[in-house]
matplotlib code that plots the C-alpha trace (Angstrom):
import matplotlib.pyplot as plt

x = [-18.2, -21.8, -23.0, -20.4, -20.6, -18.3, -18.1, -14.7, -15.1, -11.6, -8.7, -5.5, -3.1, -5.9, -8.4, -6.7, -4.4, -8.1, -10.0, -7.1, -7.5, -11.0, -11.0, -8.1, -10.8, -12.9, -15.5, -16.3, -15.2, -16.1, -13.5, -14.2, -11.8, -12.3, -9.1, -9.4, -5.6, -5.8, -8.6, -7.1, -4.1, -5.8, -8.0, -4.7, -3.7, -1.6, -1.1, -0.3, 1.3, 4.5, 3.6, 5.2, 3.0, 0.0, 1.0, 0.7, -2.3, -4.2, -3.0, -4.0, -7.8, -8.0, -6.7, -9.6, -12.5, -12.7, -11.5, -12.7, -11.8, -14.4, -15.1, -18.5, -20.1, -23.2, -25.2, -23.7, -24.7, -21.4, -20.1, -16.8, -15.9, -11.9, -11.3, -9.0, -9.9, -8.4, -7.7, -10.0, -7.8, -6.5, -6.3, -10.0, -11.0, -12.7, -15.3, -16.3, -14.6, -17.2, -20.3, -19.5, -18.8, -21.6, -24.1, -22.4, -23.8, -27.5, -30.0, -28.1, -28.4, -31.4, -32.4, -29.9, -26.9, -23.5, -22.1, -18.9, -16.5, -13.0, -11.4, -10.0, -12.6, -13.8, -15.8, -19.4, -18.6, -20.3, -23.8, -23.2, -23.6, -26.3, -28.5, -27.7, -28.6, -32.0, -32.8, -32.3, -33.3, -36.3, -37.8, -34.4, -34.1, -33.2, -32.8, -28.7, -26.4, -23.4, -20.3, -16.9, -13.6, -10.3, -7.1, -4.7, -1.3, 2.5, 2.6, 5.3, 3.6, -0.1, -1.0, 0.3, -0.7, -4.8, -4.9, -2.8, -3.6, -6.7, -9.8, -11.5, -15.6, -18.1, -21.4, -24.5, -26.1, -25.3, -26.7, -24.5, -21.4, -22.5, -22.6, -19.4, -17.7, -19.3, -18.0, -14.0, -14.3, -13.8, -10.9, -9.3, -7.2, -6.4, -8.6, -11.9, -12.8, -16.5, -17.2, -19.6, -19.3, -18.1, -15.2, -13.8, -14.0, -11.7, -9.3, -8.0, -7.2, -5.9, -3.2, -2.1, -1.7, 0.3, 2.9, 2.6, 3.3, 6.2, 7.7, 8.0, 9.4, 12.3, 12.2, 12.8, 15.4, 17.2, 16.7, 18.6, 20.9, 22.1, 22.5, 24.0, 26.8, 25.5, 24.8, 21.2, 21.2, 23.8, 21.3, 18.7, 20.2, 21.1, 18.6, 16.3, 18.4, 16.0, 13.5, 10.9, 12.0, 11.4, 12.1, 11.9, 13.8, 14.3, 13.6, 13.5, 9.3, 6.6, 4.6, 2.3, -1.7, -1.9, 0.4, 1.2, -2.6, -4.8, -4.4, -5.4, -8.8, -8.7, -6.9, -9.9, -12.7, -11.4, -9.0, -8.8, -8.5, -5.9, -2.7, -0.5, -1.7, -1.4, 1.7, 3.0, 2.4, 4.0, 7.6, 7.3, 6.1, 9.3, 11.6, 11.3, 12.2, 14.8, 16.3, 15.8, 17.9, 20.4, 20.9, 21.0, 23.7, 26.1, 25.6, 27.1, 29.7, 31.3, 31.3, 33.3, 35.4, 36.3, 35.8, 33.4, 29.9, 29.1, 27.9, 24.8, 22.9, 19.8, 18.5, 15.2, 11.6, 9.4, 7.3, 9.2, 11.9, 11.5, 8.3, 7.2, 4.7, 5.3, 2.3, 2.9, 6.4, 9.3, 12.1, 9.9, 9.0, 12.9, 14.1, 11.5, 12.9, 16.4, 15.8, 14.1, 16.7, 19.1, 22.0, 23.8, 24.8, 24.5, 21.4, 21.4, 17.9, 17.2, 14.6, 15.0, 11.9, 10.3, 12.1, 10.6, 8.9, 7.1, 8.6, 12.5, 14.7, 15.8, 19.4, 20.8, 21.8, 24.9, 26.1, 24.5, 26.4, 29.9, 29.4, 28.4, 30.2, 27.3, 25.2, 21.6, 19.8, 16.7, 15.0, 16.5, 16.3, 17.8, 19.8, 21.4, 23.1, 25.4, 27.1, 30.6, 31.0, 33.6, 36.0, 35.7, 32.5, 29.6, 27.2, 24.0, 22.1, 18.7, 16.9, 19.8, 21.3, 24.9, 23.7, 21.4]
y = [8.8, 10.3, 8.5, 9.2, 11.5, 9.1, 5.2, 4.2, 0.6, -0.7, 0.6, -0.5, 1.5, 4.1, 3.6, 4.6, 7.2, 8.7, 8.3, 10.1, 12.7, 13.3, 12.7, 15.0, 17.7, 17.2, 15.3, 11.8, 9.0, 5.0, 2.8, -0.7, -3.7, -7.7, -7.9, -7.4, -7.3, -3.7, -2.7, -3.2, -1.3, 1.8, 1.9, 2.7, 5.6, 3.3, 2.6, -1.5, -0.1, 2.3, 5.8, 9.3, 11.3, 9.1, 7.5, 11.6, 11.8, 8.3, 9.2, 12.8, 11.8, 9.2, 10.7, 13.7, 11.0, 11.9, 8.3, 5.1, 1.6, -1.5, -4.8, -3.7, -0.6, 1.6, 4.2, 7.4, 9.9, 9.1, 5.5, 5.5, 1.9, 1.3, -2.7, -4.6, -5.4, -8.5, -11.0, -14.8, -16.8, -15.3, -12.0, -11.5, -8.7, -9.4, -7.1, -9.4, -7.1, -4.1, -5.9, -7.7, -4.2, -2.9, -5.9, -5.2, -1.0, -2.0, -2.5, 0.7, 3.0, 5.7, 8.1, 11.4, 9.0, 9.4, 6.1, 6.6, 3.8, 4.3, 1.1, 0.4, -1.0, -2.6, 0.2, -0.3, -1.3, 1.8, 1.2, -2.5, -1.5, 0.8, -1.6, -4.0, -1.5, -0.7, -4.2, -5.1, -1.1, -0.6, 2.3, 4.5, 4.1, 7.7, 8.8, 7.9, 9.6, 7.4, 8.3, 6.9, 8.8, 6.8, 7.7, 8.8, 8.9, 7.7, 5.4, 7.2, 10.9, 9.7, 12.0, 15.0, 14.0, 12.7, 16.6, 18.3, 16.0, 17.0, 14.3, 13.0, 12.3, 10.5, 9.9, 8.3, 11.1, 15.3, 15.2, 12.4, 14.0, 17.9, 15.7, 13.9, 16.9, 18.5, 16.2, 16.0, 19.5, 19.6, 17.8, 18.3, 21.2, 20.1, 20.5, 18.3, 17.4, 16.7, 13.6, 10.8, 7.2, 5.0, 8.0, 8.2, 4.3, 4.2, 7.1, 5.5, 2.4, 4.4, 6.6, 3.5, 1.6, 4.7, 4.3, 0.5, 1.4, 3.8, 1.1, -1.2, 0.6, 1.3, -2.4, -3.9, -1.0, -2.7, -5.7, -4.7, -3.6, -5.7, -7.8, -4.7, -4.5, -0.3, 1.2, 1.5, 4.3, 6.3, 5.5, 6.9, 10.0, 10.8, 10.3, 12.3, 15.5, 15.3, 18.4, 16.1, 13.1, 11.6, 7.9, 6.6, 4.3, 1.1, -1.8, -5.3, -5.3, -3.4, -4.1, -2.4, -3.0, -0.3, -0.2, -3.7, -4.3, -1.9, -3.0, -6.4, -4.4, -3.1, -6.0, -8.1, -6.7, -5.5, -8.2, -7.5, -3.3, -3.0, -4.9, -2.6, -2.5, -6.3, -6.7, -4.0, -6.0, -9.4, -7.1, -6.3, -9.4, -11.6, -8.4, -10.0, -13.4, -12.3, -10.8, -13.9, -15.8, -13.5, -14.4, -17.5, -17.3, -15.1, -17.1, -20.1, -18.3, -17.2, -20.9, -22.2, -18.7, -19.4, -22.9, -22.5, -21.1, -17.5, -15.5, -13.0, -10.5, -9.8, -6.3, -4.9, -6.5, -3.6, -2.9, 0.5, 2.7, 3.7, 1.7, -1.6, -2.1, -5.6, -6.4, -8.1, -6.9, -8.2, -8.3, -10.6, -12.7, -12.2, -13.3, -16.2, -17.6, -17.4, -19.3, -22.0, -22.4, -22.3, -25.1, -24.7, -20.6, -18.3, -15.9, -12.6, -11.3, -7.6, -4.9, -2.4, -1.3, -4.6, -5.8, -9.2, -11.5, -15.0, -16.2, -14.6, -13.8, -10.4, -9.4, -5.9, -4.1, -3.2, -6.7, -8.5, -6.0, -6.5, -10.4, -10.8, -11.8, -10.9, -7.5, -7.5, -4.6, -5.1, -1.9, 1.6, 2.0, 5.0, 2.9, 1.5, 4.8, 5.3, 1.3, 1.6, -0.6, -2.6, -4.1, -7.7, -8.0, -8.8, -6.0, -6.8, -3.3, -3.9, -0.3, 2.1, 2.2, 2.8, 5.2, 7.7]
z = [24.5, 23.0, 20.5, 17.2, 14.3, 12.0, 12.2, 10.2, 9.1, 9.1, 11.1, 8.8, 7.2, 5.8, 8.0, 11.3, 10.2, 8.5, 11.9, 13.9, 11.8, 11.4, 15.7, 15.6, 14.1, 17.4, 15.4, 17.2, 15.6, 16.1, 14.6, 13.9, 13.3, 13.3, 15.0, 19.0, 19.5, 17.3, 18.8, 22.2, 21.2, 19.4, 22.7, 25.1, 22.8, 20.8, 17.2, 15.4, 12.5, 11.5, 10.1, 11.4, 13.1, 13.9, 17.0, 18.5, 16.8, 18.0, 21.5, 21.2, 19.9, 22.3, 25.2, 24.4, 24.5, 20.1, 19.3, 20.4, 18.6, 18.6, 16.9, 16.3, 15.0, 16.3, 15.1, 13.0, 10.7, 8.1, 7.7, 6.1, 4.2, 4.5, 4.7, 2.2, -1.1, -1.7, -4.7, -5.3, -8.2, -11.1, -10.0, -9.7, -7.2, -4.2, -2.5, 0.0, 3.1, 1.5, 1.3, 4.8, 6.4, 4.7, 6.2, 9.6, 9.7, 7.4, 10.4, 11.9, 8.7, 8.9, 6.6, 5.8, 6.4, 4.3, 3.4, 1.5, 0.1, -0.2, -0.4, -3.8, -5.7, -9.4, -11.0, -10.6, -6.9, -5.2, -8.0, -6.6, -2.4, -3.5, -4.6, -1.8, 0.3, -1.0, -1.7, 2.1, 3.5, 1.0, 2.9, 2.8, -1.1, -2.2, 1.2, 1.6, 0.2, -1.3, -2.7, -3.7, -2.7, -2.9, -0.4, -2.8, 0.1, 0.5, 3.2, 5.3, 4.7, 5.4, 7.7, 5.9, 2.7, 3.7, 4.6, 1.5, -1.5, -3.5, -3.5, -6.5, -4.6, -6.8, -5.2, -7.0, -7.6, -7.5, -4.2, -3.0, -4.3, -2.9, 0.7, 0.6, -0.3, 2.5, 4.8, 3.3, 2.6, 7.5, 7.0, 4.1, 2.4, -1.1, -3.8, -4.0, -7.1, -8.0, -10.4, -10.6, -8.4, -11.2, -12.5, -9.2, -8.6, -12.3, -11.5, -8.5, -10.6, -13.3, -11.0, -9.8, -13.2, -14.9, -12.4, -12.7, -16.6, -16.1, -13.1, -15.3, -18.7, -16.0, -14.8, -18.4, -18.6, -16.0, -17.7, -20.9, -19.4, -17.7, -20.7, -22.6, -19.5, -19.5, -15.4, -15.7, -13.4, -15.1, -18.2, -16.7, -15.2, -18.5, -20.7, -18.0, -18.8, -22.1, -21.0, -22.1, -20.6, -17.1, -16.4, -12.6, -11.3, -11.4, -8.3, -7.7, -8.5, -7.6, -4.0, -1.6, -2.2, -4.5, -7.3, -7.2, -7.3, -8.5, -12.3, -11.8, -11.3, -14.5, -16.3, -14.8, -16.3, -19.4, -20.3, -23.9, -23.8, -21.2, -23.0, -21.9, -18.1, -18.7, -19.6, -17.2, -14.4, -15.9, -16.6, -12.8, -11.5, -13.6, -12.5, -8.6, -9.7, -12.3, -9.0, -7.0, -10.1, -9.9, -6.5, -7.0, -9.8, -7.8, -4.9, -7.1, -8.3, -5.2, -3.8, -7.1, -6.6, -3.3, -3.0, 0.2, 1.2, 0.9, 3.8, 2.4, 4.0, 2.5, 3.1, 3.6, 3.2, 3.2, -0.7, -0.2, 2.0, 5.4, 6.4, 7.9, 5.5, 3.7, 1.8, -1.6, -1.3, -3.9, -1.5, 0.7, -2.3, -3.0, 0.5, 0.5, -2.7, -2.4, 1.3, -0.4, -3.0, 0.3, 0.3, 3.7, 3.5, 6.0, 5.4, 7.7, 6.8, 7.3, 7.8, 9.6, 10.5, 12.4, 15.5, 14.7, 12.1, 12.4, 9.1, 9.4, 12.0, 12.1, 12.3, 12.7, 9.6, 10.4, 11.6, 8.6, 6.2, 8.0, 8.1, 4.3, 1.6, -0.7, 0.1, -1.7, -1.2, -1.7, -0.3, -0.3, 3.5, 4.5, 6.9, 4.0, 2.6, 4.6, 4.3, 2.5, -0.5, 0.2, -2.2, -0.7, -0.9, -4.2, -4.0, -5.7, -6.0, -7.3, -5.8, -6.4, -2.8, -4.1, -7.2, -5.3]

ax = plt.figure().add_subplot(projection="3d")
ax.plot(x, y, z, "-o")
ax.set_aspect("equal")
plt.show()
């Protein structure tokens, strides 16, 4: 491989599918990753994670000598920052992964470089790298150009969307921003939309904590509800026929490492201007252990029913349908509650999208749904439609399997 044109830092669930698709493009890209076993993997054409499409385009990249993974970066002319932004205590962010990445690539930046971050990030985080930069790299102050642009994608239409949905690009400076969008502007078809480092930094954060907002107006919906004895989803179907009205539907919490995440950002640095962001977040945080409760309760009430142990399959662990992606997920903080509240029943624990987990055993959805006396569903897996309701069984619906 000649030396690369693009340098991804970070190969997860962004990271990869973006690499593929920029290598895709004939451009040559250098992915890096700490971890050797995804490295390995990426290497034979392969992918680590579940997402239509990109294993033909990781194979296709690689196979053409476009794509080639590494735990260690080299020399490029754009360096792309996609590692995890995680959480220290009490929901304060962590950009530790950005400024390590960043340290990794500093003795190999030279002036004209693009460094862009587009791991989700406090505002100010960009300014922040930029004066790390210069403050190690005195001689290239002025001569980088550094830009924020957030992914903005559905995990399970990644590769379509990275390509369709518009970008919102913020560099330092005018000149920054002109050369990011230069650079999306190969691989992208949506819209891009020119702004400043710190905008683009708080619009990502703001998508995320609208839907957090509207999540959880359907969660406490639910909540009522069910004290009210009124179908929520019949509710909400129709008090959406209002032209003006459009409610989404309710779950058992909110996961993934965006929405479930993104307004702690916000919430963290402007604790006392973002009560309703705040308290968003607390309605879908209780909404998973409300569930978890309600378990528990029904689980009870069978046993002095029937005067034994119930049977209950507990389906899906993914943060959403149709993926394998379980980061902060409810049903997982679901499954792992109800377990440890566990009193000698039989737990069938299902998601059909891993064939194996270090924590559960798997069992196949079908056979955990015939076996049950109590069905939770827990994700709306597509696997799960088509599973009749039976009449001797408790259903517990909490994602609108049965109502879609």
């Amino acid at each position: 491989m000649n030396n690369p044109e693009v340098v991804m830092m970070g190969l997860g669930y962004i990271g990869l599918p973006t690499a593929a698709l920029i290598a895709e493009g004939g451009t040559q890209v250098h992915g890096v990753d700490i971890n050797q076993r995804v490295v390995d993997t990426i290497n034979r054409g392969e992918i680590h994670i579940v997402e239509p499409s990109l294993g033909e385009s990781v194979a296709i990249a690689v196979e053409k000598g476009f794509l080639k993974a590494s735990t260690k970066p080299v020399s490029a002319n754009t360096y792309l920052i996609v590692v995890p932004t995680p959480f220290k205590d009490k929901n304060e962010p962590d950009i530790s992964f950005v400024k390590s990445a960043t340290t990794a690539i500093l003795p190999l930046l030279k002036k004209g470089d693009v460094y862009i971050i587009e791991s989700t990030s406090p505002v100010g985080t960009t300014e922040k790298m930029m004066s790390f930069i210069y403050e190690e790299r005195p001689e290239l102050k002025d001569h980088l150009y550094i830009a924020y642009c957030p992914e903005r994608v559905l995990p399970g239409n990644v590769m379509y969307e990275l390509v369709h949905n518009d970008r919102v690009i913020g560099g330092v400076n005018e000149a920054s921003t002109d050369k990011a969008v230069a650079f999306y502007s190969q691989y992208v078809k949506g819209e891009l939309h020119k702004t400043n480092a710190r905008t683009a930094e708080m619009c990502k954060l703001v998508e995320n904590s609208s839907r957090d907002v509207q999540i959880a107006f359907a969660n406490e919906l639910s909540l009522i509800c069910d004290k009210a004895d009124i179908n929520v989803w019949e509710l909400i179907k129709l008090a959406n026929k209002h032209p003006r009205v459009n409610i989404l539907q309710p779950g058992c919490g909110v996961g993934g490492h965006c929405i479930a995440v993104d307004p702690y950002f916000i919430v963290a640095d402007y604790p006392m201007e973002s009560k309703i962001i705040g308290t968003a977040r607390e309605v879908n945080n209780y909404k998973s252990f409300w569930c978890a409760e309600k378990v528990q309760n029904v689980k009870l009430q069978f046993e002095l029913n029937h005067g034994r142990k119930a049977k209950i399959a507990l389906m899906g662990l993914a943060f959403k349908p149709n993926i394998d992606d379980l980061r902060e997920s409810p049903a997982k903080y679901i499954a792992q509650r109800v377990l440890q509240n566990a009193n000698n029943e039989e737990y069938y624990i299902v998601e059909p999208n891993i064939k194996e987990h270090n924590v559960f055993k798997m069992t196949d959805y079908k056979s955990a749904y015939d076996k049950a006396d109590i069905v939770v569903f827990l994700v709306a897996h597509n696997e799960f439609r088509g599973l009749a309701s039976g009449a001797d069984k408790v259903i517990l619906d909490f994602c609108g399997v049965l109502n879609s």
